[in-house]
FITI-129621 format. One record per residue: residue in three letters; x, y, z of N, C-alpha, C, O in turn. Coordinates in steps of 0.1 Angstrom, whole numbers, plus 2048, in hexadecimal, padded with zeros to 3 digits. Atoms other than C-alpha are relative to their C-alpha. Example, Ala and Ser with C-alpha at 12.3 -4.5 7.8 and 13.67 -1.06 7.14 Angstrom:
BEGIN
Ala8097F480087B7D384E80980C80081380C807;Ser7F77F58008897F58477F880B8087FD816809;
# end
This chain:
BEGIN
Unk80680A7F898F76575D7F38068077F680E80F;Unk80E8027FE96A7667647FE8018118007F6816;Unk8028017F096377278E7F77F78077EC7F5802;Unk80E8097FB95275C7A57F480C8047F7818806;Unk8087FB7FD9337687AB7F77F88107F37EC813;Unk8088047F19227677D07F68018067F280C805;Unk80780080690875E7D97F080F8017E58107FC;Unk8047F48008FA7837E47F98067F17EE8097ED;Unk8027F88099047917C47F37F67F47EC7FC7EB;Unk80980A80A8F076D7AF7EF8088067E680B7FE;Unk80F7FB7FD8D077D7C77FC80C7F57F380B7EC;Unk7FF7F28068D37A17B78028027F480080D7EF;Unk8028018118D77957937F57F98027EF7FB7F7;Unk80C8058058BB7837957F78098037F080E7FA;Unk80B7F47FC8A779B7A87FD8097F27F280A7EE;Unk7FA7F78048B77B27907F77FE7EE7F38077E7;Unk80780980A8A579E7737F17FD8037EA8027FA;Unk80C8007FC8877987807F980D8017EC80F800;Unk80A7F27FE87E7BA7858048087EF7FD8117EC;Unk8017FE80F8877C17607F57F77F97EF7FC7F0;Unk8088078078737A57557F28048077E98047FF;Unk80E7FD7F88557AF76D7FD80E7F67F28117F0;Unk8047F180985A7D475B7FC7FE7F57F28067F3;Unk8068058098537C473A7F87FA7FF7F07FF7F6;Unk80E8017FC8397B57417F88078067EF7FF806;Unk8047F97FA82A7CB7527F880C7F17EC8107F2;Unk7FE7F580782C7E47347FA7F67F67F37FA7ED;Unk80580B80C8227C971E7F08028007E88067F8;Unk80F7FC7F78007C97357F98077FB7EF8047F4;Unk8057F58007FC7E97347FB8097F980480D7F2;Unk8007EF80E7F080871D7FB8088057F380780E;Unk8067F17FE7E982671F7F98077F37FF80D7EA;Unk8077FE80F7D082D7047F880F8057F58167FC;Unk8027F57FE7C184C71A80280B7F880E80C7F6;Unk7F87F58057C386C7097F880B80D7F3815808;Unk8047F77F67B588072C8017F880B8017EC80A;Unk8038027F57B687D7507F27FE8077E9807808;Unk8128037F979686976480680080F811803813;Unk7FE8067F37948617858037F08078057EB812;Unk7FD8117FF79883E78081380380081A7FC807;Unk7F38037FE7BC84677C80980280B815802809;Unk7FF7FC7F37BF8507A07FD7F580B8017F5817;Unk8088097FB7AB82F7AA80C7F78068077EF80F;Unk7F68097FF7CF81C7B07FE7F47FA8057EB7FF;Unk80580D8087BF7FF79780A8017F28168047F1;Unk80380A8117C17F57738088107F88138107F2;Unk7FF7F38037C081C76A80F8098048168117FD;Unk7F67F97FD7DB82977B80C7F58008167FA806;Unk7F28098017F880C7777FF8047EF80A8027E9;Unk80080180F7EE8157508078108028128137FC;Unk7FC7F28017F58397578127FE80881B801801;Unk7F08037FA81883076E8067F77F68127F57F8;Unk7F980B80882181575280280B7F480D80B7EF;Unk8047FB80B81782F73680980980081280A7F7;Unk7F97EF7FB82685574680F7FF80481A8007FE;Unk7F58047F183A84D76680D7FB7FD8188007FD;Unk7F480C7FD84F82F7648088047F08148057F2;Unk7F480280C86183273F807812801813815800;Unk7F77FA7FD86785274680B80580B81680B808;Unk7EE8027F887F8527677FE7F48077FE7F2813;Unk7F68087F888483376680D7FE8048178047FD;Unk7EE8017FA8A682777D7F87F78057EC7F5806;Unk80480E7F88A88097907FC7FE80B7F87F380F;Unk80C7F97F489781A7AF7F47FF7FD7EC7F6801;Unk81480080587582179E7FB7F57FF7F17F1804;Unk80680D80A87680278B7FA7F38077F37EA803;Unk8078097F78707ED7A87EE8008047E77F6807;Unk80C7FB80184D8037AB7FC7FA8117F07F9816;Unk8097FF7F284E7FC7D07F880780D7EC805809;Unk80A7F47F883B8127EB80A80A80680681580A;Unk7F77F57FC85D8237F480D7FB7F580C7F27EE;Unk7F08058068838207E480880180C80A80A814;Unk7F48017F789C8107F880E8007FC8147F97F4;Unk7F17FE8068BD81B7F680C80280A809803816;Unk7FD7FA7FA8DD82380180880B7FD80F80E7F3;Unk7FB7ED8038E984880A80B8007FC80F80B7F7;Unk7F67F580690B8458008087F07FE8087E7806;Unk7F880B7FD92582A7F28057F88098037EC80B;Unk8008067F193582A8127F980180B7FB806816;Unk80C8017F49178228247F77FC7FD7ED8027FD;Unk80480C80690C8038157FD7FE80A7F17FD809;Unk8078097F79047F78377F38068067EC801810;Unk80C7F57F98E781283E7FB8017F28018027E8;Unk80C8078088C880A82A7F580A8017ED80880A;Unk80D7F97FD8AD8288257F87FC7F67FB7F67EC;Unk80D80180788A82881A7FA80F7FE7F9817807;Unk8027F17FF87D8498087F17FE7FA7F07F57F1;Unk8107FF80A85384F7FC7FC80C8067FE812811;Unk8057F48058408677EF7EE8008007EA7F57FB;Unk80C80180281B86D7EF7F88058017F980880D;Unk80D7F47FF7F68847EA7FA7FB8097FA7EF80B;Unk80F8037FD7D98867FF7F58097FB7F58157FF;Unk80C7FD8027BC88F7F17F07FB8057E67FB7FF;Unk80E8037FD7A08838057F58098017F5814805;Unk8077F77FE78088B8037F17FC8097E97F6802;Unk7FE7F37FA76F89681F80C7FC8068117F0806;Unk7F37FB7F678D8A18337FD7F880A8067EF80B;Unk8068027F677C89584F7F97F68047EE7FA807;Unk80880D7FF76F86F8558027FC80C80A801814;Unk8048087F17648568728117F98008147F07F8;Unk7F38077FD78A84D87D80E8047FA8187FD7F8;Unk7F67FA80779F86686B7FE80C7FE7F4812803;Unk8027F480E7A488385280D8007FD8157F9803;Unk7FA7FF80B7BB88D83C81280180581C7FB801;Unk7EF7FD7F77DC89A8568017F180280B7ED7FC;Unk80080A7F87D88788668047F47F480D7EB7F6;Unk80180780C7D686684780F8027F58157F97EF;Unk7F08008057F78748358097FC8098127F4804;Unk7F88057F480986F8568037EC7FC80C7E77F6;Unk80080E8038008488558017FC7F38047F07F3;Unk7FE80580B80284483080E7FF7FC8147F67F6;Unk7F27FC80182385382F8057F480880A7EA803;Unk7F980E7FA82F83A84D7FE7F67FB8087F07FB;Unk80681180081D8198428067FE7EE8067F37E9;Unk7F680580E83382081A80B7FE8048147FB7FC;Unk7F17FF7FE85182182E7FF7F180A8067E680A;Unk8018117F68488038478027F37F48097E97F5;Unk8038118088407E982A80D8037F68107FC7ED;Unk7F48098088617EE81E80D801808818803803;Unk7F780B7F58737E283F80080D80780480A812;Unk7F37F67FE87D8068487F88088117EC80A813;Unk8097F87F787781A86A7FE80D7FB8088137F7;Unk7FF7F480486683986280A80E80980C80E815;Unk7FA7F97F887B85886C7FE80F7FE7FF81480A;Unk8057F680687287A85B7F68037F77F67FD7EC;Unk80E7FB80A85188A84B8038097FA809812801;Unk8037F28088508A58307EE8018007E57F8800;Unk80E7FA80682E8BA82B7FD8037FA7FF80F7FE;Unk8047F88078218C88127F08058017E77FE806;Unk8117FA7FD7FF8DD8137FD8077F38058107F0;Unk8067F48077EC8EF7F57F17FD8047E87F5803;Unk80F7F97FC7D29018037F58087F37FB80C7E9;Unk80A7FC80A7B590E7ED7FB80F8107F981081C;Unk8037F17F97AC9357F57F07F98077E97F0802;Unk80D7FE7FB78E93780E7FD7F580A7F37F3810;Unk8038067F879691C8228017FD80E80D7FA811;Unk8007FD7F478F91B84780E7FB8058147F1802;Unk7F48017F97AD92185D7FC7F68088057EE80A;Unk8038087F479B90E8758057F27FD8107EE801;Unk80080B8077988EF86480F7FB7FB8137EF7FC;Unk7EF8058017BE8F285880880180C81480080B;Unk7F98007F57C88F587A7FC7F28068037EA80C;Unk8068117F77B38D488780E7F67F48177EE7F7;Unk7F780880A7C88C586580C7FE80980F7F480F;Unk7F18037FD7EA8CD8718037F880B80B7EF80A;Unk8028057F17E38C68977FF7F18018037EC80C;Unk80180B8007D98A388B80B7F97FD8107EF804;Unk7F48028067F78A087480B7FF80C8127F580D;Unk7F88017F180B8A78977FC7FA8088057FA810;Unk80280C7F87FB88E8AD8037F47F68047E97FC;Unk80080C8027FE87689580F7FA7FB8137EE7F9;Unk7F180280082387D8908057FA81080C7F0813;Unk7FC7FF7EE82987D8B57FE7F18078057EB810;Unk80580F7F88168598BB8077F87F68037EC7F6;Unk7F880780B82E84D89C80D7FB8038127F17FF;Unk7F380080284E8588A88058037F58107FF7F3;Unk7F77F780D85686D8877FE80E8037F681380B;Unk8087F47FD85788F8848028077F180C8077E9;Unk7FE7F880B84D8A586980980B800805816804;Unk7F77FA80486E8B685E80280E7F680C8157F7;Unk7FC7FA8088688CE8427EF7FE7F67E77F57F7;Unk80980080784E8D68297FA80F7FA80081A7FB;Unk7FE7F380783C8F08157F38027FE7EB7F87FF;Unk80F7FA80481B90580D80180A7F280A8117ED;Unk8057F88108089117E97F38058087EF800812;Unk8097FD8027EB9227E87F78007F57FD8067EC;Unk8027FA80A7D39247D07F28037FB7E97FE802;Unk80E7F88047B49357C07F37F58057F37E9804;Unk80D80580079192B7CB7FE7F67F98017F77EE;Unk80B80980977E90E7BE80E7F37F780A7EC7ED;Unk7F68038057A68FE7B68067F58088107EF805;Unk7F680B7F87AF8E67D17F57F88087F77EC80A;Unk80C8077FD78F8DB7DF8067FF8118087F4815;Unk7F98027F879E8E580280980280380C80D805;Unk7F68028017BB8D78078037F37FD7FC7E97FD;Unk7F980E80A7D48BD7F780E80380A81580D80B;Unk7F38027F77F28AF81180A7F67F58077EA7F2;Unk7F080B8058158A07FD8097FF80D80C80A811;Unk7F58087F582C88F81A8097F47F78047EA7F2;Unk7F480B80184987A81180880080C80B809813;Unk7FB7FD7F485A86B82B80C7F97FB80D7F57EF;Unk7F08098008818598327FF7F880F7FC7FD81A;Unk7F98087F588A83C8498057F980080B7F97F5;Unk7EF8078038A58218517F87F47FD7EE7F1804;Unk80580D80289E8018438067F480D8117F7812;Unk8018097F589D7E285F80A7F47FC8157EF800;Unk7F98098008A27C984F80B7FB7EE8097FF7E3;Unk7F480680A8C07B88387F97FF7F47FB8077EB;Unk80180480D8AD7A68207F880C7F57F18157FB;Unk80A7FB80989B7B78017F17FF8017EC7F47FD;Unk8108018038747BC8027FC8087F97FE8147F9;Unk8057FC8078637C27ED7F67F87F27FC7ED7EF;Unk8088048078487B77D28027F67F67F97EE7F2;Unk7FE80880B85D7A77B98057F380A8067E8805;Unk7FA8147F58687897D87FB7FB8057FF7F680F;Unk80780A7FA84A7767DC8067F87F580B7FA7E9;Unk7F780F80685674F7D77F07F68017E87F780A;Unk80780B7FB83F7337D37FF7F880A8087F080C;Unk8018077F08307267F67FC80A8077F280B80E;Unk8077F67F782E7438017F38038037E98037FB;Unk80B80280081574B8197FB81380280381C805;Unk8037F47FE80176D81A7F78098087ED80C802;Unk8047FB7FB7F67818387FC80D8018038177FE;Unk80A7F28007DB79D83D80080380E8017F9815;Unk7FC7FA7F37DE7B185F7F27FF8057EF7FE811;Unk8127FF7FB7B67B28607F58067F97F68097EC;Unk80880080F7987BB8527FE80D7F77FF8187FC;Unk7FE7F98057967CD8347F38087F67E98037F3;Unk80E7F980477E7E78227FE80E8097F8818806;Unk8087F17F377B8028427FE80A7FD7F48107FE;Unk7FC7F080778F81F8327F48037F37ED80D7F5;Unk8077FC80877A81F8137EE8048037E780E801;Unk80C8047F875B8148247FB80E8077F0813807;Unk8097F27F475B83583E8038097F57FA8127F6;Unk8047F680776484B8217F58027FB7F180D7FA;Unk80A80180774583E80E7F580680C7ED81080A;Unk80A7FB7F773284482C7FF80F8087F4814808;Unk7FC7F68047408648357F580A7F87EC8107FC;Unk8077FB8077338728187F18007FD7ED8077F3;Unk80C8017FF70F86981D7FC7F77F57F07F77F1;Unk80480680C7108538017F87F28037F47EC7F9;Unk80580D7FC7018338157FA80481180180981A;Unk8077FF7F46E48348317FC7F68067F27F0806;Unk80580E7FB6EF81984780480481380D80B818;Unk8007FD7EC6EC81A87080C7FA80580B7F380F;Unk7F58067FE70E81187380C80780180D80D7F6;Unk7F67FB7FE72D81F87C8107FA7FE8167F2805;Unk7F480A80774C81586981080F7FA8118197F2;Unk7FB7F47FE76A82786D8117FB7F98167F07F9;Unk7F280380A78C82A8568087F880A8037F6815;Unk7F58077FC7AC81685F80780180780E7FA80F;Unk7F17F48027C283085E80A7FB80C8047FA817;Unk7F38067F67E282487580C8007F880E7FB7ED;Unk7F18077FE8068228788047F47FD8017EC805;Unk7FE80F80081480186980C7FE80980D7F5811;Unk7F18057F88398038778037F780980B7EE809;Unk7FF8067F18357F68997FD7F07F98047E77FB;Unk80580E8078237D888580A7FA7FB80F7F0800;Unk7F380680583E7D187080B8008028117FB7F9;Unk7F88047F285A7D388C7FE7F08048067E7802;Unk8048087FA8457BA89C8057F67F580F7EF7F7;Unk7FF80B80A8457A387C80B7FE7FD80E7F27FC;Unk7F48038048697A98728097F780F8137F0811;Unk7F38077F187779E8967FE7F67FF8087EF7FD;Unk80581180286477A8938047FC7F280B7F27EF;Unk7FF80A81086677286E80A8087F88088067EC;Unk7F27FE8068897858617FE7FF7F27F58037EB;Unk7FE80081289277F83F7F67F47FA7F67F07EF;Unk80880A80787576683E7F380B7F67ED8087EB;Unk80E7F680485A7868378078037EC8138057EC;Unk7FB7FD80886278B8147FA8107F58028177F0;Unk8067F87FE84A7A680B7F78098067F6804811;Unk80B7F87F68307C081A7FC8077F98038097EF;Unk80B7F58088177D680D7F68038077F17FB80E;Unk8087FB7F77FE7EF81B7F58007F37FB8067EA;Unk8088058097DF7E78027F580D7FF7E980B7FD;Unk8057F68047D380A7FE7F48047F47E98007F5;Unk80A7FF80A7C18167DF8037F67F980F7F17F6;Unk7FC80B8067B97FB7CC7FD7F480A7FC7E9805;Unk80080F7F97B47E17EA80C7F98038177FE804;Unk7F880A7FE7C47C47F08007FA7F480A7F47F0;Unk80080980F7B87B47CC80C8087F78138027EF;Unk7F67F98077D07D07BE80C7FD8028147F97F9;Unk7F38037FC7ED7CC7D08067F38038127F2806;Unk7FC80F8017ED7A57D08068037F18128007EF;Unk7FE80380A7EB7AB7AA80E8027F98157FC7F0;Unk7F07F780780B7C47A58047F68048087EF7FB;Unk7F080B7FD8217A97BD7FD7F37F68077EE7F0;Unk7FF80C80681578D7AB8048057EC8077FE7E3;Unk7FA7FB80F81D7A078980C8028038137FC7FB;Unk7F08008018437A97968057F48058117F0804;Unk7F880C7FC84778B7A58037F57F680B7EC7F6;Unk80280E80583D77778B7FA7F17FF7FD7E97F6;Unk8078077F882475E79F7F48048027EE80F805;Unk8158047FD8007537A380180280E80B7FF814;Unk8058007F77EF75B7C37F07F98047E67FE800;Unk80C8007FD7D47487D27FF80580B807805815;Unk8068017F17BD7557EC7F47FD8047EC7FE7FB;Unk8038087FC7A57478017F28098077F380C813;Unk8077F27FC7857608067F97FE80C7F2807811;Unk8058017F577C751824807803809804808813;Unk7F97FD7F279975683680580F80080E813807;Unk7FE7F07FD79677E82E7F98058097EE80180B;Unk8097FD7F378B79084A7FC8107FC80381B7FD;Unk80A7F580076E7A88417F580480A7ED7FC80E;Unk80D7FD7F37597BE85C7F47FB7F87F37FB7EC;Unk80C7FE8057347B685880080B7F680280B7EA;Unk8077F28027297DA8558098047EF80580B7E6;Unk7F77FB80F7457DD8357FF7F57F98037F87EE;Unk80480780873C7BC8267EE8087FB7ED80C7F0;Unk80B7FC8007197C98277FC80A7F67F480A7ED;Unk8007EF80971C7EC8188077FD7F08038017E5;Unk7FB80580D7347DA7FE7F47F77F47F47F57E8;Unk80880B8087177C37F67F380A7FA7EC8087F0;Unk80C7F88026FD7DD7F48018097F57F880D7EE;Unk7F87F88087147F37DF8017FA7F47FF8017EA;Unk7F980880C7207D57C580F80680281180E7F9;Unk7F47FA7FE7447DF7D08067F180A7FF7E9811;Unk7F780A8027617C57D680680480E80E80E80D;Unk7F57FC7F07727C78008097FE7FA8118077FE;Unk7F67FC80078F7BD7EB80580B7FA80E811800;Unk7FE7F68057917D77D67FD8108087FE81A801;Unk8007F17F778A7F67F280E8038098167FC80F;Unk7F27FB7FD7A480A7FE8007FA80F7F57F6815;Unk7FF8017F07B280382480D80A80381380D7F9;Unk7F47F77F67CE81A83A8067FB80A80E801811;Unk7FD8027F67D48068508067EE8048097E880E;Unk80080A8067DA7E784580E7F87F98137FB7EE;Unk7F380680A7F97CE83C7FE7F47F97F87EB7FF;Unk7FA80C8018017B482780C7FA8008158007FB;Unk7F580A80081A79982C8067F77FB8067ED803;Unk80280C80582778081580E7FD805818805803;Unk7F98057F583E76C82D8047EE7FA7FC7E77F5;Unk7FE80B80084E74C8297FA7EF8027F97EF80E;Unk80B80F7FB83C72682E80780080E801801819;Unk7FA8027F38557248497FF80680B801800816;Unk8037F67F884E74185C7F28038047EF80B80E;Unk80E7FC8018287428577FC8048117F980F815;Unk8088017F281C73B87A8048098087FC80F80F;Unk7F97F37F983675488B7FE8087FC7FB810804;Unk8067F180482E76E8797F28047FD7F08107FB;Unk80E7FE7FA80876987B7FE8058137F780E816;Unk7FD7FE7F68107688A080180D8097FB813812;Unk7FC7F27FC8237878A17F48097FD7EF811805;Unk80E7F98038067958907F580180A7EE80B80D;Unk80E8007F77EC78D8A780380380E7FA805815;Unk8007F87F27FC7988C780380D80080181480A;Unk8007ED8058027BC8B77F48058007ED7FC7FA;Unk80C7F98007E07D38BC7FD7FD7F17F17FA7F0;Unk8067FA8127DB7D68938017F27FB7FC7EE7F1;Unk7FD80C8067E47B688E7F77F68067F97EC800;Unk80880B7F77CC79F8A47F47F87FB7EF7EE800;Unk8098068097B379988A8077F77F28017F07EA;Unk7FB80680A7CE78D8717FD7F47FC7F97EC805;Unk8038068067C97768598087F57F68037F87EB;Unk7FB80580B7E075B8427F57FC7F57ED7F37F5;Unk8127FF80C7C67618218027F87F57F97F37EF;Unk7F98098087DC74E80A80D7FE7FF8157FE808;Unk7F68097FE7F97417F98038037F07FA8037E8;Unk7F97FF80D8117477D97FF7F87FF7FD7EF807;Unk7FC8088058157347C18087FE7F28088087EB;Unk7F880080E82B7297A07FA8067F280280C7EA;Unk80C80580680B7297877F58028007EF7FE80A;Unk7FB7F880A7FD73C77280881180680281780F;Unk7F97F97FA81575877A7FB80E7F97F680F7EE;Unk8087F580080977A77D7F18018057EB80B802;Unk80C8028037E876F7867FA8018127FF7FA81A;Unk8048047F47D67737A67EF7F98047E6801801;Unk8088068017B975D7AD7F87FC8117FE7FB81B;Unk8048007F379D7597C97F57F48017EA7F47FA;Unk80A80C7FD78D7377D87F880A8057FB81480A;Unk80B7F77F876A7437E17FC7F780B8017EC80E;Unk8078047F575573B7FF7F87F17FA7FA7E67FD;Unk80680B8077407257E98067F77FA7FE7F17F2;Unk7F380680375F7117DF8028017ED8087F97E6;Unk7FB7FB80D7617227BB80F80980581280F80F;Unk7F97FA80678072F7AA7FC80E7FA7F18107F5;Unk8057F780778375479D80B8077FE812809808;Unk7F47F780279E76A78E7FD80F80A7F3815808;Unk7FF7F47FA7A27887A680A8107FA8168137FD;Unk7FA7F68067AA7A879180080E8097F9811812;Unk8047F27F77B37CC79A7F38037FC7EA7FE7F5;Unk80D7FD80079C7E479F8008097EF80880F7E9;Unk8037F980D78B7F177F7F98098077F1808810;Unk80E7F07FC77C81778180480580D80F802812;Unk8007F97F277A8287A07F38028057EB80B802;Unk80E7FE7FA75D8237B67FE80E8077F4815807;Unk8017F77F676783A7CF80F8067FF81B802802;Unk7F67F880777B8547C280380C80F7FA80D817;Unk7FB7FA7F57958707DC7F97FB80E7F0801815;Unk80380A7F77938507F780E80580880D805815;Unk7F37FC7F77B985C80480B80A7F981680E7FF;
# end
């Protein structure tokens, strides 16, 4: 006799399907016709989902990876199905070390928190990793660490454990920080990329472009009288705020890192299965980083940000969890930018200002290559 099925476990097969059918496709997409490593495959675009679809993913795949979300949620032990962690892993290589509203300590700290925030979870422990390149000032790796610990400290995590390489001159450009962190997931439901639904609406925390914007500038590569300074922030506290108002209505989150926001609409709308419109007026770009974007030929959606969420939230929920957003400090410029849809699925698409239509793809190339 055939078991009822309930309707939890009907969620978890479909999920369960969906994220198989998203992997085939996906792979379908994709190639990897490369025979060397660029920099474009570092860019988080076009380039590097060919290289994670191509390398990565077929070989350890499990049904952790395969979700390809910003952390894996799991739990620690049969019996203890009711306790929900969140674990991620991740480089910094920026370059310089050193920008208007960051560097590099500051910057693994918050990258590490803000993969474990967008997938429900409170952050709770940091790993470090450091490889240092011979010759390089103590000094300078002591301002690193020192930042790395204030920025733990104003987090509420603490870095736990970690490890140091060294290695020959002219071999690390510096230094290169790896942090993975662990925290307890919040909330019940599943988030994650493959559970945007048609209706849904999709919120931006504020405006975007900064992070890439002050590295470009940073490096002297644009002589403009302006002062424009990375993102870089803590999301947690943000998405606290959002989970207490809008619950199992939030259905995903994402921190729109390399690649933009045009990238990481594209992945959800590729696992989800669903079209995305959005609405380019109701994105919220600084002057000074529209400007530099325009002067450049370079895309605000496609520039990295740190500090930055998205939200794709229920129709029902919309207003409350705009709400919540805008009485949080990071959140006060938020934005609802658009709106899923059924049609054509996988596709994400952007009304312009001028009331044209335009497909919104990742990013191709790498403008601005070791950005985080």
């Amino acid at each position: 006799m055939d078991m009822p099925i309930n309707s939890q476990d009907k969620e978890t097969l479909t999920t369960l399907d969906k994220i198989e059918r998203a992997r085939q496709a996906r792979r379908n997409k994709f190639y990897l016709r490369d025979e060397h490593i660029t920099l474009s495959h570092g860019s988080g675009g076009k380039a590097t989902h060919n290289l994670i679809e191509g390398i990565f993913a077929p070989a350890f795949s499990n049904p952790l990876l395969d979700r390809l979300d910003d952390a894996a949620v799991f739990t620690p032990a049969p019996d203890h199905e009711s306790v929900r962690m969140a674990f991620t892993t991740d480089t910094y290589v920026v370059n310089p070390l050193f920008f208007p509203g960051g560097d590099i300590g500051r910057l693994a700290v918050h990258g590490t928190i803000n993969d474990l925030a967008v997938a429900g979870a409170q952050p709770l422990y940091l790993s470090a990793g450091f490889v240092l390149e011979e010759g390089f000032p103590i000094a300078h790796l002591r301002r690193i660490v020192e930042s790395m610990a204030a920025a733990a400290r104003e987090a509420s995590v603490a870095i736990v454990t970690g490890d140091t390489k060294v290695v020959q001159r002219g071999k690390a450009d510096g230094v290169f920080i790896n942090t993975a962190g662990v925290g307890v997931v919040r909330s019940k439901r599943t988030i994650g990329q493959d559970q945007l639904r048609p209706g849904d609406k999709i919120l931006l925390s504020g405006p975007i472009g900064d992070h890439g914007i002050a590295i470009m500038l940073a490096r002297d590569m644009l002589d403009l009288e302006c002062e424009i300074c990375s993102d870089s922030a803590p999301l947690h506290t943000l998405v606290a705020d959002l989970l207490k108002v809008a619950g199992d209505g939030v259905h995903s989150m994402k921190d729109p890192t390399r690649g933009g926001v045009a990238t990481a609409l594209n992945e959800m709308a590729m696992t989800s299965e669903v079209a995305i419109l959005l609405d380019e007026s109701a994105i919220p770009v600084r002057p000074e980083v529209r400007g530099a974007c325009e002067i450049l030929g370079l895309d605000p959606l496609t520039i990295a940000n740190e500090g930055k969420l998205l939200a794709i939230v229920a129709p029902e929920v919309a207003d409350r969890a705009l709400a919540a957003m805008h009485a949080h400090p990071q959140g006060k410029d938020a934005a609802i930018i658009g709106t899923v849809q059924a049609t054509p699925a996988s596709m994400v698409f952007l009304r312009t200002e001028i009331g044209g239509t335009r497909v919104l793809d990742m990013l191709v190339g790498d403008p601005l290559p070791r950005i985080c």
